[in-house]
N, C-alpha and C positions, 0 to 999 in steps of 0.2 A: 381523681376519678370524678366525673361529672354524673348531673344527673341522669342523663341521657345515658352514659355508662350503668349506673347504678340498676335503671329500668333493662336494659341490654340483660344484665348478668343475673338479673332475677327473671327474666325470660329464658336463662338457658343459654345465652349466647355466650361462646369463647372468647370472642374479637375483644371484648375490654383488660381480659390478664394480658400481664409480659408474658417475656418467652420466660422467665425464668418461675412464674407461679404457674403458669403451661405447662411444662416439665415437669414442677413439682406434684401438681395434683394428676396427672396421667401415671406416674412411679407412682403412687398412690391408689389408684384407679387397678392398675396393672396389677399391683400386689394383691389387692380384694380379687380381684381376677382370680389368680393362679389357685389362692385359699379356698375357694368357695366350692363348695361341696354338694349346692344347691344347682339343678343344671338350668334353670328356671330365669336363678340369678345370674348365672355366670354368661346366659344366653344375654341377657339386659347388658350386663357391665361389657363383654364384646362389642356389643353395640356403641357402646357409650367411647370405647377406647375406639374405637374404628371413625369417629366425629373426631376424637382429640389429634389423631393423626390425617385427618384431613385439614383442620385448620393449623397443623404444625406442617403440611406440606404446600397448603395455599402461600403463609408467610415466606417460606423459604425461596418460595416461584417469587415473589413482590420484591422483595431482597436481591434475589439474583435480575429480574427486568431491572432493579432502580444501579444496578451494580455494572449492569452489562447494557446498555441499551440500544449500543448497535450491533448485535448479537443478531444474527440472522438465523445461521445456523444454529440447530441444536442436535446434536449425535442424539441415535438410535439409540433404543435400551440395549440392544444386542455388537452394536458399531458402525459407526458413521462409512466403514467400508463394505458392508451389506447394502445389494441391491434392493431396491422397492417395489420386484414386483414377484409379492410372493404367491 
């Protein structure tokens, strides 16, 4: 981890963990979630899990472009044999 990471992750930014401290600290996140009894808190930790699942869904898009890259199409959330014009 560079310094530039170091500055990153004390700002708040995800992008310097692996997937695999990613995972672990959001299971972690989640659980204070579910416990928390405060609605105050539990409003904040939502939040904070709804970040962790944006940068675990940015990664996975990076992953899949560097995996697929002449990938043109991409199916509908509903199915690639639904019309487009709803």
């Amino acid at each position: 981890m560079g310094i530039f990471d170091s500055i990153a992750r004390g700002l708040g930014s995800l992008r310097p963990l692996s997937v695999a401290e990613l995972e672990d600290e959001r299971e972690a996140l989640r659980q204070r979630y579910v416990s928390s009894d405060n609605v105050g808190e539990a409003s904040n930790l939502y939040s904070e899990l709804h970040r962790y699942d944006e940068e675990m869904t940015r990664r996975a898009n990076e992953a899949y472009e560097r995996d697929n890259p002449d990938a043109t199409t991409r199916h509908r959330e509903h199915g690639w044999y639904l019309p487009n014009d709803d």
